[in-house]
PDB file of N, CA, C and O in Angstrom:
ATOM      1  N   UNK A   1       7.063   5.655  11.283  1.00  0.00           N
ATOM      2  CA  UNK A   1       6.465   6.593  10.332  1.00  0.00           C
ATOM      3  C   UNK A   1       4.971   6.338  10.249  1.00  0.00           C
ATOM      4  O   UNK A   1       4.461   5.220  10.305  1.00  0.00           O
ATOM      5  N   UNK A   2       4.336   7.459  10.112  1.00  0.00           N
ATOM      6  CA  UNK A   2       2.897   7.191  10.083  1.00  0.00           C
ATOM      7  C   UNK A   2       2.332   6.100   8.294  1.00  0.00           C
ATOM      8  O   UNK A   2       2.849   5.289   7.526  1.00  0.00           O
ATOM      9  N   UNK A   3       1.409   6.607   8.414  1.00  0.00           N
ATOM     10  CA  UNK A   3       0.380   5.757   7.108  1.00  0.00           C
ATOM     11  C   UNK A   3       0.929   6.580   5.683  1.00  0.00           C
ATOM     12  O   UNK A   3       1.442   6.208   4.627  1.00  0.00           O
ATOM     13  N   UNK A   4       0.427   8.223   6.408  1.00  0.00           N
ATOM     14  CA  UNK A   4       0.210   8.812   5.126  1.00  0.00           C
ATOM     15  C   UNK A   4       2.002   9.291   4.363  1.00  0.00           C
ATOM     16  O   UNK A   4       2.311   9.650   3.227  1.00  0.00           O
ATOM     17  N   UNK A   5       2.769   9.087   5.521  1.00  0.00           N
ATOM     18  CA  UNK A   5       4.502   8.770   5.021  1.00  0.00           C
ATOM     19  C   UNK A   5       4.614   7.575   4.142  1.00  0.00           C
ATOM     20  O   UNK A   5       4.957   7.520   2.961  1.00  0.00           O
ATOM     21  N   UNK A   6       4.330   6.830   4.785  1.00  0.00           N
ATOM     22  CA  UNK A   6       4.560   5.582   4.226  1.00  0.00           C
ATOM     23  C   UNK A   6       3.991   5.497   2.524  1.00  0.00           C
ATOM     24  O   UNK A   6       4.663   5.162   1.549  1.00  0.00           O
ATOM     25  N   UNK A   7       2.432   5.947   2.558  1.00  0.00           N
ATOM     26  CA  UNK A   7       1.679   5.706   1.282  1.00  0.00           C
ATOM     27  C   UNK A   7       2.370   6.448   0.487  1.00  0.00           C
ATOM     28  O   UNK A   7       2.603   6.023  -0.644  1.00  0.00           O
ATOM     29  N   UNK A   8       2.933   7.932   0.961  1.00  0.00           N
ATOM     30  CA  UNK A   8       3.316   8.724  -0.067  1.00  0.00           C
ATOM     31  C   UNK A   8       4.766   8.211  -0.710  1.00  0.00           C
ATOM     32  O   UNK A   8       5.188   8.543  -1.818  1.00  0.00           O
ATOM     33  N   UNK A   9       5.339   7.450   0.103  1.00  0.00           N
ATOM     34  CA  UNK A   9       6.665   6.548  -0.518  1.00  0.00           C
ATOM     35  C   UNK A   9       6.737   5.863  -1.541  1.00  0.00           C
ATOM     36  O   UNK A   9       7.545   5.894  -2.469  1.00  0.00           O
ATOM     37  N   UNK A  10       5.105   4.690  -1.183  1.00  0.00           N
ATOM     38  CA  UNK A  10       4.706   4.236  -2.432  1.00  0.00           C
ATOM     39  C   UNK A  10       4.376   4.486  -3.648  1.00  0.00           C
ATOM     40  O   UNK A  10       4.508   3.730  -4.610  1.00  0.00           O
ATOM     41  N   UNK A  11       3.718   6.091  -3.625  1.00  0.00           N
ATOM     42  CA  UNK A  11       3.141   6.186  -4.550  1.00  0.00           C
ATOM     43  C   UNK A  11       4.569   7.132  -5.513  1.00  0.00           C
ATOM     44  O   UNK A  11       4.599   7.122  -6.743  1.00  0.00           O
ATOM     45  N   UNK A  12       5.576   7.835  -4.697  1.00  0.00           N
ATOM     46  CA  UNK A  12       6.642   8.355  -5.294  1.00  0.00           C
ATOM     47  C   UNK A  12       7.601   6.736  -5.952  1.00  0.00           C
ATOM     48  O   UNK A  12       8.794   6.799  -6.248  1.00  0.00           O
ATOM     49  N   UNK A  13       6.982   5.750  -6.038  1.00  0.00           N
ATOM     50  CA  UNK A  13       8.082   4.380  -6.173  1.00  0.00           C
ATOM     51  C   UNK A  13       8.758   3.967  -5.272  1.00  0.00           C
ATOM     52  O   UNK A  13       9.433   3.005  -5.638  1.00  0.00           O
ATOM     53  N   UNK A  14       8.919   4.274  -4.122  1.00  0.00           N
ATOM     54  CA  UNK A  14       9.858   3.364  -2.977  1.00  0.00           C
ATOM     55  C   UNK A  14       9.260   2.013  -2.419  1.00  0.00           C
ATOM     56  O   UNK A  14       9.687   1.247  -1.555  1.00  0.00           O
ATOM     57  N   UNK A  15       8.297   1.985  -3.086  1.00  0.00           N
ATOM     58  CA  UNK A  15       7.254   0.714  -2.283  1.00  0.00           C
ATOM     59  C   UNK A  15       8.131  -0.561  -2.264  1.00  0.00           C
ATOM     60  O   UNK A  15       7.583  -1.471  -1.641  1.00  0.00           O
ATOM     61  N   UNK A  16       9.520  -0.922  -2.851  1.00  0.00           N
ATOM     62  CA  UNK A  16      10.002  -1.741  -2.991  1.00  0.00           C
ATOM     63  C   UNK A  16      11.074  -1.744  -1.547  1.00  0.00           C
ATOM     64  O   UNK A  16      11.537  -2.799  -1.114  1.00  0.00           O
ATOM     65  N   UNK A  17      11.291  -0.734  -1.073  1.00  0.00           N
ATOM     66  CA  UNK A  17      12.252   0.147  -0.613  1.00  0.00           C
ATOM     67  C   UNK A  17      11.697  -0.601   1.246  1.00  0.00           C
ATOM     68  O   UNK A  17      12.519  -1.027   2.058  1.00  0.00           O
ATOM     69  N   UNK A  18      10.172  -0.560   1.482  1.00  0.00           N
ATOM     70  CA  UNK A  18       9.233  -0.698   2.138  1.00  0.00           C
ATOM     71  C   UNK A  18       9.056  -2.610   2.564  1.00  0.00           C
ATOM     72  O   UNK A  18       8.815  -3.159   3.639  1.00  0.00           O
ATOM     73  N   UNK A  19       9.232  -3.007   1.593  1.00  0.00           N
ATOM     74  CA  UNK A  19       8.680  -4.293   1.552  1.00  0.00           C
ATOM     75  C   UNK A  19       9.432  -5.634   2.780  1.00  0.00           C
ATOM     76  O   UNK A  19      10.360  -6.298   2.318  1.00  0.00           O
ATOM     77  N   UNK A  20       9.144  -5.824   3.718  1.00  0.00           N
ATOM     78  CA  UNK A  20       9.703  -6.658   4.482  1.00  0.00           C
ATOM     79  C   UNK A  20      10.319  -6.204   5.996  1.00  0.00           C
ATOM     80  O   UNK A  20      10.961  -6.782   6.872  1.00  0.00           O
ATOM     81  N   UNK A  21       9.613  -4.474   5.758  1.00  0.00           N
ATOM     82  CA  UNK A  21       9.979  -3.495   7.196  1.00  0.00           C
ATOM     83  C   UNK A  21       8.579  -4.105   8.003  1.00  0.00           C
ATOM     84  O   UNK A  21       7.492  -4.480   7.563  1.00  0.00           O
ATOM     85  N   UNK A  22       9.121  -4.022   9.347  1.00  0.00           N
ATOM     86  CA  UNK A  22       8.298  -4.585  10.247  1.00  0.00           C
ATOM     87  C   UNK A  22       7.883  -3.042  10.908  1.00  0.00           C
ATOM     88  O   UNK A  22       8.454  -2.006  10.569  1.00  0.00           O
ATOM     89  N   UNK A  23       6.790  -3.110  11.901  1.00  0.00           N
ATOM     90  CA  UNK A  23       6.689  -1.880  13.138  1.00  0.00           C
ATOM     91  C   UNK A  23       5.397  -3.020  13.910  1.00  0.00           C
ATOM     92  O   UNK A  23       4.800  -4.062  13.638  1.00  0.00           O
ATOM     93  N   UNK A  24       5.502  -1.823  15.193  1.00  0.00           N
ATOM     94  CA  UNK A  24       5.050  -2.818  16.202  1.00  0.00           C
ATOM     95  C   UNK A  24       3.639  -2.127  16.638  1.00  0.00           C
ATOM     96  O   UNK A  24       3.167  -2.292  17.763  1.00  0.00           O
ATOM     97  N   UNK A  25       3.017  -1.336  15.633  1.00  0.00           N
ATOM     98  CA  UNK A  25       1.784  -0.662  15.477  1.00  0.00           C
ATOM     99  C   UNK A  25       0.650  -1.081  14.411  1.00  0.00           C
ATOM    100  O   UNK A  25       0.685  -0.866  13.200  1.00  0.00           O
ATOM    101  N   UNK A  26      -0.343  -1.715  15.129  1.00  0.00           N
ATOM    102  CA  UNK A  26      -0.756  -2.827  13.996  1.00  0.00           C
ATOM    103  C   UNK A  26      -1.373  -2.518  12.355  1.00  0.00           C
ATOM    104  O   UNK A  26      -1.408  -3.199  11.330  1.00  0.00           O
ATOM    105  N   UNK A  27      -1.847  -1.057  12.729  1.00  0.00           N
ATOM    106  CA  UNK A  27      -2.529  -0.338  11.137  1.00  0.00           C
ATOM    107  C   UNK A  27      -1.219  -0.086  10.601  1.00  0.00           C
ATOM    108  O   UNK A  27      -1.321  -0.149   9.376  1.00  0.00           O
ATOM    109  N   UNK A  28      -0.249   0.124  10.879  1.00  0.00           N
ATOM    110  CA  UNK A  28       1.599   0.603  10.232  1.00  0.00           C
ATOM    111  C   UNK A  28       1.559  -0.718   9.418  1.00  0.00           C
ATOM    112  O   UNK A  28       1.557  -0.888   8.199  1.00  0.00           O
ATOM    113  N   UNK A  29       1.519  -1.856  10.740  1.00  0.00           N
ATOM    114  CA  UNK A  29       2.111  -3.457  10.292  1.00  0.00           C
ATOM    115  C   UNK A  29       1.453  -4.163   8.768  1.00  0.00           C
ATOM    116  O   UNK A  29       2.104  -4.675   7.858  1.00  0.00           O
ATOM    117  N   UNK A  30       0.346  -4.031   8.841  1.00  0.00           N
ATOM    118  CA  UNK A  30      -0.582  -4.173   8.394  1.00  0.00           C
ATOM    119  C   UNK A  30      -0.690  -3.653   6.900  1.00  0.00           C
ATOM    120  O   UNK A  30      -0.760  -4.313   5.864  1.00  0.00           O
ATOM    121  N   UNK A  31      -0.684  -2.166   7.102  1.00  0.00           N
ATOM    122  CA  UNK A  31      -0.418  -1.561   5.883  1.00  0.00           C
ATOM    123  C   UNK A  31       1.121  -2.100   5.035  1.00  0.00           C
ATOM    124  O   UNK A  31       1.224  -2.285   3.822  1.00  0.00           O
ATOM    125  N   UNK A  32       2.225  -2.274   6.086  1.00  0.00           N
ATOM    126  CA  UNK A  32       3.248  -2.527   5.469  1.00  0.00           C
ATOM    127  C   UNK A  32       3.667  -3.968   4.651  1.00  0.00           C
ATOM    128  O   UNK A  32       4.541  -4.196   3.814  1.00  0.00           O
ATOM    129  N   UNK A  33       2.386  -5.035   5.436  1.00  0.00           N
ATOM    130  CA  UNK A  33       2.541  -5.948   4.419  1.00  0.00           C
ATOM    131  C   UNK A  33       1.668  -6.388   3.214  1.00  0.00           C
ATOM    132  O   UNK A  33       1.569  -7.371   2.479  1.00  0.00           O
ATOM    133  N   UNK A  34       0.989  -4.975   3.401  1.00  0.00           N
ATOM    134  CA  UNK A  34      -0.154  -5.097   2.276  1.00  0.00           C
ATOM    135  C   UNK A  34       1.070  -4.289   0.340  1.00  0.00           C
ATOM    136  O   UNK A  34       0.884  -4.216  -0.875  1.00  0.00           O
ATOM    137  N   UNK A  35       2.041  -3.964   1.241  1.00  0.00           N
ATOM    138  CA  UNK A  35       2.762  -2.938   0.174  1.00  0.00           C
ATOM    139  C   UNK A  35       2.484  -3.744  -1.181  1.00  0.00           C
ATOM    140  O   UNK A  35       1.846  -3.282  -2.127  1.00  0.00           O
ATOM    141  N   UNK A  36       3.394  -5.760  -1.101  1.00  0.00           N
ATOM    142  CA  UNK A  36       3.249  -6.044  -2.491  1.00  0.00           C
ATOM    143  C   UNK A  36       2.041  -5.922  -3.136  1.00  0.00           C
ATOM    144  O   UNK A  36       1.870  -5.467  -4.267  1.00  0.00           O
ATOM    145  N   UNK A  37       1.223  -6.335  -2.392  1.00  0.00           N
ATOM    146  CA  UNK A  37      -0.470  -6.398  -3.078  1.00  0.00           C
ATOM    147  C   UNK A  37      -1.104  -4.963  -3.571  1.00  0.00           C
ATOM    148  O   UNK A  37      -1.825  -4.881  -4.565  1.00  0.00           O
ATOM    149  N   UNK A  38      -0.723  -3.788  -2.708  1.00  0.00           N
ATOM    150  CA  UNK A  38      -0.899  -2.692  -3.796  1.00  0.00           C
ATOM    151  C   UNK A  38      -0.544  -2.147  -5.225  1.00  0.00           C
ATOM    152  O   UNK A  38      -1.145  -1.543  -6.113  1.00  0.00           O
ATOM    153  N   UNK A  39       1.052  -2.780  -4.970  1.00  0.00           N
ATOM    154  CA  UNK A  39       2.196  -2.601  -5.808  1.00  0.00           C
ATOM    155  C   UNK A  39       1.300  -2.497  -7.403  1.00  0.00           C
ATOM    156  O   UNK A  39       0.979  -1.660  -8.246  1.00  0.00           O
ATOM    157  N   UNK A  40       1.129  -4.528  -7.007  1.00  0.00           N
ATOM    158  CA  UNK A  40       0.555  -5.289  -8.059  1.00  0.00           C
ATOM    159  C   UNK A  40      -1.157  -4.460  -8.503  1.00  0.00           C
ATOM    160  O   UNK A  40      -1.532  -4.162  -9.637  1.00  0.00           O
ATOM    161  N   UNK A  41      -1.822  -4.288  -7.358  1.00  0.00           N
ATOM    162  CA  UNK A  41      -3.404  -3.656  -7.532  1.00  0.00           C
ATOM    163  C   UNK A  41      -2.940  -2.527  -8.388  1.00  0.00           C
ATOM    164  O   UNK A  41      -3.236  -2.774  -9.557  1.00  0.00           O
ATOM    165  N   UNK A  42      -2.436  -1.584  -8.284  1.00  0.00           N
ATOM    166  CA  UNK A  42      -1.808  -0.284  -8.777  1.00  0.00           C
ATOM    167  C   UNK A  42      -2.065  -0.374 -10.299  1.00  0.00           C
ATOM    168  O   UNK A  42      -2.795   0.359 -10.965  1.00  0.00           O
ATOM    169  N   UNK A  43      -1.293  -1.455 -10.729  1.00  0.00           N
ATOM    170  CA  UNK A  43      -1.674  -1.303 -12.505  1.00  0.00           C
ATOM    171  C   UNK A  43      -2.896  -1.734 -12.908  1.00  0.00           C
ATOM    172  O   UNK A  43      -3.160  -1.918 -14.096  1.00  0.00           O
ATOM    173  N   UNK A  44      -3.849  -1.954 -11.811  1.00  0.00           N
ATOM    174  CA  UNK A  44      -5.071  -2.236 -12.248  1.00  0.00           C
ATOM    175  C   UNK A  44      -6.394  -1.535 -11.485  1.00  0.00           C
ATOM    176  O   UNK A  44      -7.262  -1.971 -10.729  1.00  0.00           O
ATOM    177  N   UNK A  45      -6.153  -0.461 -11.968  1.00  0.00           N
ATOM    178  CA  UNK A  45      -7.330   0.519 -11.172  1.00  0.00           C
ATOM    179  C   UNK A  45      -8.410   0.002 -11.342  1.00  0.00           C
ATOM    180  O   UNK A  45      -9.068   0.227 -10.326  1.00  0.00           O
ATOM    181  N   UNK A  46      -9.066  -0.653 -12.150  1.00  0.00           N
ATOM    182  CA  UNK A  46     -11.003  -0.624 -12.140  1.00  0.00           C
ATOM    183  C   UNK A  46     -11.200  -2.127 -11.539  1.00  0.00           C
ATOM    184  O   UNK A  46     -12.326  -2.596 -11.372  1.00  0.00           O
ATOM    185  N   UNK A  47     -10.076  -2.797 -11.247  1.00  0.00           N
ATOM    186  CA  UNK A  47     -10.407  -4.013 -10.310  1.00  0.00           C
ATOM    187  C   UNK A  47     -10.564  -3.066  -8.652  1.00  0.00           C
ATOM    188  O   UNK A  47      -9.794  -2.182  -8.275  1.00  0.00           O
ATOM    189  N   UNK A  48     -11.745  -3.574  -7.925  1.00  0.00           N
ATOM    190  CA  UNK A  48     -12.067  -3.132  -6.962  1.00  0.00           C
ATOM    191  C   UNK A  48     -11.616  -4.258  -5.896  1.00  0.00           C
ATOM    192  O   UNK A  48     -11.334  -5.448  -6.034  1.00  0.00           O
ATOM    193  N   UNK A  49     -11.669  -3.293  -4.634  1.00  0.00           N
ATOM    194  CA  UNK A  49     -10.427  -4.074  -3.460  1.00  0.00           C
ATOM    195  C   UNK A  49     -11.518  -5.063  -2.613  1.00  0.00           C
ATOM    196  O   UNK A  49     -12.705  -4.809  -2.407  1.00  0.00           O
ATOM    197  N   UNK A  50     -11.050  -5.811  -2.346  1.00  0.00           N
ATOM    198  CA  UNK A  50     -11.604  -6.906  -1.709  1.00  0.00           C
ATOM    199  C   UNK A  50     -12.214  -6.487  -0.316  1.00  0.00           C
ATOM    200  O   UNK A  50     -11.514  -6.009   0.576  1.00  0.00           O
ATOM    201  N   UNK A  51     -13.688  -6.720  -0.183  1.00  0.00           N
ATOM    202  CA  UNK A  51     -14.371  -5.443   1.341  1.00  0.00           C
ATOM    203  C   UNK A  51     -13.471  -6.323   3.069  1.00  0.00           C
ATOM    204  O   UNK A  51     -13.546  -5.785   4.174  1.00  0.00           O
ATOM    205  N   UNK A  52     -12.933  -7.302   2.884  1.00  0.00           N
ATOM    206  CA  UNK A  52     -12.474  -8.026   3.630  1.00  0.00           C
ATOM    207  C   UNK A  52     -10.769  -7.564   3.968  1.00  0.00           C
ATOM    208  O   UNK A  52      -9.997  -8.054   4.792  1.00  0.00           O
ATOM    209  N   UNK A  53     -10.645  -6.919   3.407  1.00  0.00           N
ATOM    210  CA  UNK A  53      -9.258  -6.640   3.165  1.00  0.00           C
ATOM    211  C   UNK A  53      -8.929  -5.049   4.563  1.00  0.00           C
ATOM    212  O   UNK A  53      -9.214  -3.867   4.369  1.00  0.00           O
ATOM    213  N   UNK A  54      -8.392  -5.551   5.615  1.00  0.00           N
ATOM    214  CA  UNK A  54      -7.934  -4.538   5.836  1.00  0.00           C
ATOM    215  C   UNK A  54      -7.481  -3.286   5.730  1.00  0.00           C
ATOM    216  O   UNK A  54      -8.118  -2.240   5.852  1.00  0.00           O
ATOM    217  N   UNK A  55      -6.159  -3.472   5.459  1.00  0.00           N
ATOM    218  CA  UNK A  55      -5.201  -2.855   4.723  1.00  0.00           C
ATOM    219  C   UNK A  55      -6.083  -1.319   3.451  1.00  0.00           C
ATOM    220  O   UNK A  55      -5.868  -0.107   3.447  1.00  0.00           O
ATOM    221  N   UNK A  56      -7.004  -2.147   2.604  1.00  0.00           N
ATOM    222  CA  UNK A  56      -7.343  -1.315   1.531  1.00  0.00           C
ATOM    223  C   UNK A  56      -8.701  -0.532   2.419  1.00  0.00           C
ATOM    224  O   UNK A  56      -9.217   0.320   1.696  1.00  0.00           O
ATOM    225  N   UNK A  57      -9.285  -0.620   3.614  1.00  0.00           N
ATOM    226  CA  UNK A  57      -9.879   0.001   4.519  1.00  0.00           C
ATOM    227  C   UNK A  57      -9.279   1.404   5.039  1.00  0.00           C
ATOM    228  O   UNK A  57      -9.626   2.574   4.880  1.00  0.00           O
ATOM    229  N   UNK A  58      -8.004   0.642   5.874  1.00  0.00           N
ATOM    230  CA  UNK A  58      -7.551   1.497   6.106  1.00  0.00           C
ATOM    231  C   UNK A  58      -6.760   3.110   5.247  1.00  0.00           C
ATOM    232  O   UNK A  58      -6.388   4.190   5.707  1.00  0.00           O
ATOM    233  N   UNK A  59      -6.792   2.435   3.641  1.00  0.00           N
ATOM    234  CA  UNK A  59      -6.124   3.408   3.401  1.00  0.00           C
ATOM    235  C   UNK A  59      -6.771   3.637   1.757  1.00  0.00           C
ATOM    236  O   UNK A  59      -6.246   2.674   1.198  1.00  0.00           O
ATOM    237  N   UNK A  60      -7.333   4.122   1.024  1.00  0.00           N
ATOM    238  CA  UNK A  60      -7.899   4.483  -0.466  1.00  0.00           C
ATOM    239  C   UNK A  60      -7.059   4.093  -1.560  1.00  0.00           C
ATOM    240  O   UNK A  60      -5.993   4.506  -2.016  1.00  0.00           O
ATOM    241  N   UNK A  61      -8.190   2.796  -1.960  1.00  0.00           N
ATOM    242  CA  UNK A  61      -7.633   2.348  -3.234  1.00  0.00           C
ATOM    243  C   UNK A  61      -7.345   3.369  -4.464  1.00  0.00           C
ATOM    244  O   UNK A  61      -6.333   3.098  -5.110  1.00  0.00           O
ATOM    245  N   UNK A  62      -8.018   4.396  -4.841  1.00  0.00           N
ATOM    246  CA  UNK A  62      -7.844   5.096  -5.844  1.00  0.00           C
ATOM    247  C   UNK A  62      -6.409   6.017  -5.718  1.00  0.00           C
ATOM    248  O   UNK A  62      -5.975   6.682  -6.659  1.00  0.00           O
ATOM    249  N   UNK A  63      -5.685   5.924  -4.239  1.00  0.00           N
ATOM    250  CA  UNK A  63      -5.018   6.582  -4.079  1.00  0.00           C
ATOM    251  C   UNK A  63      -3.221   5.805  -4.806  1.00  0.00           C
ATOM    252  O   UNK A  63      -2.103   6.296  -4.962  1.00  0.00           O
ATOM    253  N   UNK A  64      -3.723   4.650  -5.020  1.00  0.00           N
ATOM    254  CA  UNK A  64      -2.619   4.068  -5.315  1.00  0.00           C
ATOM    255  C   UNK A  64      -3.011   3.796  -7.057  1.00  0.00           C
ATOM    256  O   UNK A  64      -2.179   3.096  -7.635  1.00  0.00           O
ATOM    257  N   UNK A  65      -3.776   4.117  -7.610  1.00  0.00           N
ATOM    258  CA  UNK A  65      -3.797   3.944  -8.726  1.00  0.00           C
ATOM    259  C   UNK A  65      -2.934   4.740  -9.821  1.00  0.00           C
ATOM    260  O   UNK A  65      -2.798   4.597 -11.036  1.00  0.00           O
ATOM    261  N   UNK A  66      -2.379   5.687  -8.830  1.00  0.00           N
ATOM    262  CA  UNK A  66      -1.237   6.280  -9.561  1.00  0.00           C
ATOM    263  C   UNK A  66      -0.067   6.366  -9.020  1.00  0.00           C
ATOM    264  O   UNK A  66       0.511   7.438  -8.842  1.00  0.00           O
ATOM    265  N   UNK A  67       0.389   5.241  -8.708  1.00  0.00           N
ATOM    266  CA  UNK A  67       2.142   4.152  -8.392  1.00  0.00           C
ATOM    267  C   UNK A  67       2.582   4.451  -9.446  1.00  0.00           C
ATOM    268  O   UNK A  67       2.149   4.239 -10.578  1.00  0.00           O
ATOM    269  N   UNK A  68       3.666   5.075  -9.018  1.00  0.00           N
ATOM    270  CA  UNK A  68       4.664   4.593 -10.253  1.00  0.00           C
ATOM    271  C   UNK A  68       5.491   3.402  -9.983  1.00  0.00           C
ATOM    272  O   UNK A  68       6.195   2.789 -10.785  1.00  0.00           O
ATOM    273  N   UNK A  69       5.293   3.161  -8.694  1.00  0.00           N
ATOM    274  CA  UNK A  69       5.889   1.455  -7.892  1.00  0.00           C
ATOM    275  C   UNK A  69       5.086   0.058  -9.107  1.00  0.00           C
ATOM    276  O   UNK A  69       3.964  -0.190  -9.547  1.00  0.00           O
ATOM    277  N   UNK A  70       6.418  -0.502  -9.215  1.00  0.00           N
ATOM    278  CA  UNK A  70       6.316  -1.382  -9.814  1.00  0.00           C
ATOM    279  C   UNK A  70       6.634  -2.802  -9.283  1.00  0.00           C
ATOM    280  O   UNK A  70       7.829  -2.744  -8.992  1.00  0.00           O
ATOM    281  N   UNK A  71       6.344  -3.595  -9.108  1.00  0.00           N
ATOM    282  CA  UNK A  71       7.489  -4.948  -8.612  1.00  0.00           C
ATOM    283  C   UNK A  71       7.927  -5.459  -9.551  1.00  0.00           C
ATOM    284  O   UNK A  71       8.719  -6.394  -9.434  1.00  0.00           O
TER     285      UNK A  71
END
C-alpha cells in the first residue's frame, strides 16, 4: 500500500492495526515504523517534529494532528 493509504488509516484510527507490518520499500518501511511515534505526536500538535526525523519529512506533521489513533 502506498503512504497516502497507509496515513489515511491512521488518521481514520487503524494506526494500531499498522504497527509491526513490515514492506520491503524503504519510505513504506520507514513510515510504518514511525506509526507509534505519530500515534503519540498526534495529541500534541504545537510540539514540532524533529528536522532529523525522516519519517515526519516524508509525510506532514499537521496532517496527523487530527488522529483519532490513540495507543
Amino acid at each position: 500500500a502506498g503512504i497516502d493509504k497507509l496515513e489515511q488509516a491512521v488518521l481514520e484510527g487503524q494506526g494500531k492495526k499498522l504497527v509491526g507490518e513490515y514492506s520491503a520499500d524503504y519510505k513504506t518501511r520507514t513510515f510504518l515504523k514511525s506509526i507509534p511515534s505519530l500515534m503519540g505526536w498526534a495529541t500534541v500538535p504545537s510540539v514540532a517534529a524533529p528536522a532529523s526525523s525522516e519519517s515526519w519529512r516524508a509525510i506532514g506533521f499537521h496532517r496527523f494532528a487530527r488522529s483519532s489513533d490513540r495507543l
